[in-house]
C-alpha positions as CSV (number, residue, x, y, z in Angstrom):
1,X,19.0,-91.3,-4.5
2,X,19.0,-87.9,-2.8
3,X,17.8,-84.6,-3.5
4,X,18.4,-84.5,-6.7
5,X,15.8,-86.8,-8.0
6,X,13.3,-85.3,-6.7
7,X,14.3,-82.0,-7.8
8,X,14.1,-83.5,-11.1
9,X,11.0,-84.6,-10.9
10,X,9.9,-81.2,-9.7
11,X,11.6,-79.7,-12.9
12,X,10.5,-81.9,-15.5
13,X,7.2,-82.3,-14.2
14,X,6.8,-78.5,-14.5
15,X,8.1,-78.2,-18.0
16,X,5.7,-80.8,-19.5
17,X,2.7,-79.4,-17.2
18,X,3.1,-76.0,-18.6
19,X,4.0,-77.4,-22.2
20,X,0.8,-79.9,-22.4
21,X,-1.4,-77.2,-20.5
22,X,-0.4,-74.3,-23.5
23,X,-1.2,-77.3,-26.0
24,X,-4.5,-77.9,-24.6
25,X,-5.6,-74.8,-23.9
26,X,-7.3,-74.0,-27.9
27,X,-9.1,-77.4,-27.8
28,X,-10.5,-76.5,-24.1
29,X,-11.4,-72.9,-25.6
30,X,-13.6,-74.6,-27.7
31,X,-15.4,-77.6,-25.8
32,X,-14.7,-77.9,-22.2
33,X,-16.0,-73.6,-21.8
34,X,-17.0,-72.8,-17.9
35,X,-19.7,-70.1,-18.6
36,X,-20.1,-67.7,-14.5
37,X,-23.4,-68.4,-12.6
38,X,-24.9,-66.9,-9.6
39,X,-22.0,-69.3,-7.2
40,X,-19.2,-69.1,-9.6
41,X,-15.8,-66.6,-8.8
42,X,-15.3,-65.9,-12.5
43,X,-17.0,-63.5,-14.4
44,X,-16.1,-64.2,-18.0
45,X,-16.2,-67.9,-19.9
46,X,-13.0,-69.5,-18.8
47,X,-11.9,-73.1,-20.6
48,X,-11.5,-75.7,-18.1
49,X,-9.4,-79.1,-18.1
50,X,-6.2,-77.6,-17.3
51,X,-6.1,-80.8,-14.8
52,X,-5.2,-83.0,-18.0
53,X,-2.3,-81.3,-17.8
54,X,-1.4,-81.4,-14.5
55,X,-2.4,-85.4,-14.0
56,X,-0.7,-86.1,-17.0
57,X,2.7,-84.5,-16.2
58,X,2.3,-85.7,-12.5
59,X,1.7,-89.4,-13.8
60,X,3.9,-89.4,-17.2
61,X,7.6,-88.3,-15.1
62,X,6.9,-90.0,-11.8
63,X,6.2,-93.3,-13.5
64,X,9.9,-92.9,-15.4
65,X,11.6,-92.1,-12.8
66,X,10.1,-94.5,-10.7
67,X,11.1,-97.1,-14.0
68,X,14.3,-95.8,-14.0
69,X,15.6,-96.6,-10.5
70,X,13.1,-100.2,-10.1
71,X,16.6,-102.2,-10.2
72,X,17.4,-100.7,-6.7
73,X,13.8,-101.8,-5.4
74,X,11.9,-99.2,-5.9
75,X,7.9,-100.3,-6.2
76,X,6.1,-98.9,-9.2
77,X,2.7,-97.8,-7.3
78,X,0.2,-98.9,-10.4
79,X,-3.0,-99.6,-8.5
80,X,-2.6,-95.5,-7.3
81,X,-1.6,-94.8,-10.9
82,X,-5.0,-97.0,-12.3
83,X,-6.6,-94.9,-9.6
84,X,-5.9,-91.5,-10.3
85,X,-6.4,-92.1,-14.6
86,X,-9.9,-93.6,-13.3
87,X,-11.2,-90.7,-10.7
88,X,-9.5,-88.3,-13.7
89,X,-11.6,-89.7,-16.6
90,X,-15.1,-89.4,-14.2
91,X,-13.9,-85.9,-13.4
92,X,-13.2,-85.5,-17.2
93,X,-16.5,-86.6,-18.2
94,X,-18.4,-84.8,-15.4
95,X,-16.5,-81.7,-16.8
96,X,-18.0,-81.7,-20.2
97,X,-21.5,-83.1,-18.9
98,X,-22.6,-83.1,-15.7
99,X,-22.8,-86.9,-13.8
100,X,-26.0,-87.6,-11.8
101,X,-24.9,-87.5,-7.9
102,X,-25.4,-91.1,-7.0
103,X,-22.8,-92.4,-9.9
104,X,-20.2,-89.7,-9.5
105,X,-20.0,-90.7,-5.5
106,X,-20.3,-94.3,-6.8
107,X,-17.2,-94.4,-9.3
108,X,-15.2,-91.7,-6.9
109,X,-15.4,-94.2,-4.1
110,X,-14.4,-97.1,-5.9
111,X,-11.3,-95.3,-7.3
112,X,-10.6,-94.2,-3.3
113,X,-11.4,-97.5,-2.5
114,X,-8.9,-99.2,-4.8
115,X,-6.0,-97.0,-2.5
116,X,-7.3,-98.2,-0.1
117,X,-7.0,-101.5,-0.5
118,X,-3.5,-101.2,-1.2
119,X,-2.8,-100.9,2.4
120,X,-0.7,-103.9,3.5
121,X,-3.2,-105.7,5.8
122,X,-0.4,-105.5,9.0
123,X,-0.6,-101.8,8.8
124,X,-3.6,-101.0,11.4
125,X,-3.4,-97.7,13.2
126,X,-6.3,-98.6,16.0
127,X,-5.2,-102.7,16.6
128,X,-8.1,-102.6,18.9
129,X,-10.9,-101.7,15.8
130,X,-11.9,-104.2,13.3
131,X,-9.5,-103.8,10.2
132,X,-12.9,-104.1,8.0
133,X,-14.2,-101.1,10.3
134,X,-11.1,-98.9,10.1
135,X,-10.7,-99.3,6.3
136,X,-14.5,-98.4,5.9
137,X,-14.2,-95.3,7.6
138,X,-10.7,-94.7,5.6
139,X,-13.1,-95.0,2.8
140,X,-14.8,-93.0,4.0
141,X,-13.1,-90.1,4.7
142,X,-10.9,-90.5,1.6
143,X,-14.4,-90.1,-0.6
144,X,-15.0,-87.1,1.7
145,X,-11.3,-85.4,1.3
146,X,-11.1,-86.2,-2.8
147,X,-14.6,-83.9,-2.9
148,X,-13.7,-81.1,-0.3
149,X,-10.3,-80.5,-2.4
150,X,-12.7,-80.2,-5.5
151,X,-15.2,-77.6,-3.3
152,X,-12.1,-75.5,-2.4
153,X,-10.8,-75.3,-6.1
154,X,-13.2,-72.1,-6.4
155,X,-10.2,-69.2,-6.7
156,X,-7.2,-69.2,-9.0
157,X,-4.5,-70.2,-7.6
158,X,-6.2,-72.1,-4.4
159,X,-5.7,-75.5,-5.0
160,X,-1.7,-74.3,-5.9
161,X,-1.3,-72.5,-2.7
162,X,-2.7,-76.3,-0.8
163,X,-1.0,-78.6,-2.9
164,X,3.0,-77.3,-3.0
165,X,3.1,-77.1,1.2
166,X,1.8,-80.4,1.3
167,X,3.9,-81.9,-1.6
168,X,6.8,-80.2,-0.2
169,X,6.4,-81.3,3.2
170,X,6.0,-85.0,2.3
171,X,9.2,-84.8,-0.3
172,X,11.4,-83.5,2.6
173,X,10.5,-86.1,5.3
174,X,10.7,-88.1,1.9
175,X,14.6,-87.3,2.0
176,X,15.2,-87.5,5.3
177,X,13.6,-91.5,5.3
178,X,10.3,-91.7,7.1
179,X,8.5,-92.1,3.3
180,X,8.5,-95.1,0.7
181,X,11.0,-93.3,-2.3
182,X,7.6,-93.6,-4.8
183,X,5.5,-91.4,-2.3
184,X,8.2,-89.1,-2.2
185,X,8.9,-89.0,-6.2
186,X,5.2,-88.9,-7.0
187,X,4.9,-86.1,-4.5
188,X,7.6,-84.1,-5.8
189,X,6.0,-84.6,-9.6
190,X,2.5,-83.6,-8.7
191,X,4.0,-80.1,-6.9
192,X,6.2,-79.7,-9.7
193,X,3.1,-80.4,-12.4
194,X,1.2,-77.3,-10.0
195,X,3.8,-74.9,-9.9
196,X,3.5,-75.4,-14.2
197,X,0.0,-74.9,-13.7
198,X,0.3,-71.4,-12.5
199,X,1.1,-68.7,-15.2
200,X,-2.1,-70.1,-16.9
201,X,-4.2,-70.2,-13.3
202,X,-2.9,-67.2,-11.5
203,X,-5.6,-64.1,-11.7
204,X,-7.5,-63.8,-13.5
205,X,-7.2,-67.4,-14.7
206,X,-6.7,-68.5,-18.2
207,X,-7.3,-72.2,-17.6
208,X,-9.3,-74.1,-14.7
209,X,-8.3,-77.6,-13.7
210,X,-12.0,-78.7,-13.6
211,X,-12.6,-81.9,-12.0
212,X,-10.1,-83.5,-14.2
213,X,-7.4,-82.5,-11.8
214,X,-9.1,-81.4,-8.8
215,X,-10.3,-84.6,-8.1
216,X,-7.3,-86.9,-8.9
217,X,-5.1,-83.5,-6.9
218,X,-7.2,-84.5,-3.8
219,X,-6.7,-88.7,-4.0
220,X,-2.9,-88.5,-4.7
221,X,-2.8,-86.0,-1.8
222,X,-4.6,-88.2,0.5
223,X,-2.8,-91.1,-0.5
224,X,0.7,-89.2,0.8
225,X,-1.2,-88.4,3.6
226,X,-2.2,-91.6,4.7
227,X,1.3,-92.7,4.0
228,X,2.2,-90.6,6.2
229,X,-0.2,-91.4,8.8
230,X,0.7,-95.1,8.4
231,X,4.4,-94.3,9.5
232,X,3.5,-92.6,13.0
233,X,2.6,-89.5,12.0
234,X,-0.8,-89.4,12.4
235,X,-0.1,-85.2,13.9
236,X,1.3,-84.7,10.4
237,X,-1.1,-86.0,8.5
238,X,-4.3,-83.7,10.3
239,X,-2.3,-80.6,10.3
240,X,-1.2,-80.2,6.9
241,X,-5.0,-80.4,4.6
242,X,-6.1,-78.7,8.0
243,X,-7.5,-75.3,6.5
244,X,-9.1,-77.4,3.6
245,X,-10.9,-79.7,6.3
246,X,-12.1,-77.1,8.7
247,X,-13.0,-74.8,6.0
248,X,-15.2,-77.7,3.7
249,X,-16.1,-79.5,6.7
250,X,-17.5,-76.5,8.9
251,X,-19.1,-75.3,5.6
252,X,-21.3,-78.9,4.8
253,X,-22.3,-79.3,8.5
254,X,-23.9,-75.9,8.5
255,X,-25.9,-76.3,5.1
256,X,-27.0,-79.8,6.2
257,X,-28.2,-78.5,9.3
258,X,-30.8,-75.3,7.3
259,X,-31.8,-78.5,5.6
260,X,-29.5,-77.5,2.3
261,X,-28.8,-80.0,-0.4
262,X,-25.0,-80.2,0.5
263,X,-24.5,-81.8,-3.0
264,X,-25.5,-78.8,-4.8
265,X,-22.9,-75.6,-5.7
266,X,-23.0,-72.7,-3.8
267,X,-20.8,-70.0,-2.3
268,X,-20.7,-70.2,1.4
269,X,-17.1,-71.7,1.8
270,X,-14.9,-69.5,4.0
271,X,-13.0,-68.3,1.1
272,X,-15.9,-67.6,-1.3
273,X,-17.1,-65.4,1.9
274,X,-14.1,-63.7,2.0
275,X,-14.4,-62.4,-1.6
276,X,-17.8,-61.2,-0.9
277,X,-16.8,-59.8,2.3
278,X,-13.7,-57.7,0.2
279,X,-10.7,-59.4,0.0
280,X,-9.4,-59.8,-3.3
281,X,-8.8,-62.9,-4.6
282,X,-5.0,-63.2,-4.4
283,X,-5.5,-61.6,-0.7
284,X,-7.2,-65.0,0.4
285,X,-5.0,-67.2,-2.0
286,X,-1.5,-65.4,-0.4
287,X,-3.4,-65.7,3.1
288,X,-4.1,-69.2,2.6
289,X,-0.9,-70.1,1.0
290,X,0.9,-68.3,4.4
291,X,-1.1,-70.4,6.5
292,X,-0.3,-73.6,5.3
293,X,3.2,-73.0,4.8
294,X,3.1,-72.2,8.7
295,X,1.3,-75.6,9.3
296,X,3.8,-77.3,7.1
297,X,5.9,-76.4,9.6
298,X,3.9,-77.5,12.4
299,X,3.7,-80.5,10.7
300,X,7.6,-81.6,10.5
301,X,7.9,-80.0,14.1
302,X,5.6,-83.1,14.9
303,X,7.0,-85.0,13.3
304,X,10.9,-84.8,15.2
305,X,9.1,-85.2,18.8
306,X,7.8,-88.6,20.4
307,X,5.3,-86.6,23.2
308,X,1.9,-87.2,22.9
309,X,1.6,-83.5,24.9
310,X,3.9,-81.6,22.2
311,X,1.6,-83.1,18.9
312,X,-1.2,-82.2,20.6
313,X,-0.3,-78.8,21.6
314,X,1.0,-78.3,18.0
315,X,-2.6,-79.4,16.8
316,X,-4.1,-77.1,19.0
317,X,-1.3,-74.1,17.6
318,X,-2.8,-75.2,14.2
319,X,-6.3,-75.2,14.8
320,X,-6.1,-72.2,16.4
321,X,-5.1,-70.4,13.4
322,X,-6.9,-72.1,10.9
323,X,-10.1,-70.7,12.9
324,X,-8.5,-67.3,12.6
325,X,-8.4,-67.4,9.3
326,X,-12.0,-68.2,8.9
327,X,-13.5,-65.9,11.6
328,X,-11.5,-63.3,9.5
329,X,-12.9,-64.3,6.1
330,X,-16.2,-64.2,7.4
331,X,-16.1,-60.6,8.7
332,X,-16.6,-57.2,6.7
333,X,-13.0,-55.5,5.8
């Protein structure tokens, strides 16, 4: 199928993401308002539910596409589509009114839980661990990585400048055959239904995605990722969410240890520091957006060597950086 279809998707997918998002936005003025508190980064009552949108356009032209070119073999991935409208209609309704804790984890992990049960039962990374064992810890740490993406939606523009490097790194080894066509396709959609997203996110925003899209963003991202993970590229798959993982992960281990409620919002993620500390907002969403694109590349450098020593070192290269970039958040300008 080549470049172009992907291209496409990226296209189309942007058109309609914008187009539905401009639609929405009056009806989200009116009932879907998110009013600044004490932890929030806005300062002025900013509609949320832009994630409709971005969902909707990711979903609506990857699942033509994908119709369009079934004859050739291409599967159509409906338990990840089923998935994604599920974890998007608890995000919805946590949106306009706010779930207990225990449901919300409830529901999210049975929608994480459904991906993962799509896993063909031959695909085992450890052969050694129980498959029951390695899919519950799968579960997991999908639960885990579908809430740190919604923790680090908390600037404009953040979850834009983590989604396109990742989508864009899984479309190209997409194209170059190391992905299933529909990962690829659905990838391409979802950073083309972002990059729509923008003129109504970028600062100061217009629209939020709310949980609506932040939440569905973070399973279809981890279902490429675990795609890719599946297919030997375990290196890949850690270094391109790796500023979002350090960054959510580091943050929850040290409210947990003051004895925090780690459910509960607050504004001690790296970023959020970093905006206290004096960088503007689009400083630490360009810095950000710089640092995964160089981790992309890390990523598809991994990808093109077989040496246990050169993934690793590229880890470490990775790491390295990403703890830059927080030790430099943290600090004073």
């Amino acid at each position: 199928m080549g470049l172009v279809f992907p291209l496409l998707g990226v296209a189309l997918a942007a058109i309609l993401s914008f187009a539905m998002t401009w639609a929405l936005r009056p009806l989200l003025l009116r009932f879907a308002l998110a009013r600044p508190n004490a932890r929030s980064s806005h300062k002025t009552p900013t509609p949320q539910g832009g994630g409709i949108a971005v969902v909707g356009a990711t979903l609506i032209v990857a699942g033509v596409l994908i119709a369009l070119f079934r004859s050739t073999g291409l599967k159509f991935p409906a338990t990840i589509f089923g998935a994604t409208l599920f974890i998007a209609t608890v995000g919805a309704i946590d949106d306009l009114k706010s779930i207990p804790v225990l449901p919300r984890l409830a529901t999210q992990g049975l929608a994480v839980g459904i991906v993962v049960l799509t896993i063909p039962s031959e695909l085992q990374y450890i052969p050694a661990c129980p498959l029951w064992l390695e899919r519950g810890i799968l579960l997991i740490g999908g639960l885990w990585f579908v809430n740190l993406v919604n923790f680090m939606d908390g600037l404009d523009l953040m979850t834009v400048a983590e989604t396109v490097p990742i989508a864009a790194t899984v479309v190209a080894l997409g194209l170059i055959g190391d992905l299933p066509w529909a990962t690829t396709i659905v990838a391409a959609t979802l950073g083309g239904a972002v990059l729509g997203f923008v003129p109504f996110n970028r600062p100061v925003a217009k629209v939020f995605l709310g949980d609506v899209g932040s939440l569905p963003i973070g399973l279809l991202l981890g279902w490429c990722l675990l795609e890719l993970a599946y297919r030997g590229y375990l290196t890949a798959a850690l270094l391109l969410p790796l500023y979002y993982l350090a960054d959510a992960t580091v943050t929850m281990l040290r409210r947990l240890f003051a004895g925090e409620k780690i459910w509960t919002a607050h504004r001690l993620h790296f970023y959020q520091r970093a905006t206290d500390n004096g960088f503007t907002v689009t400083g630490v969403v360009c810095t950000v957006f710089a640092l995964n694109i160089g981790l992309a590349g890390l990523a598809i450098a991994s990808t093109t060597t077989s040496s246990i020593t050169a993934k690793l070192s590229l880890l470490v290269i990775g790491t390295v950086a990403v703890v830059w970039v927080m030790f430099r958040f943290a600090r004073p300008r």
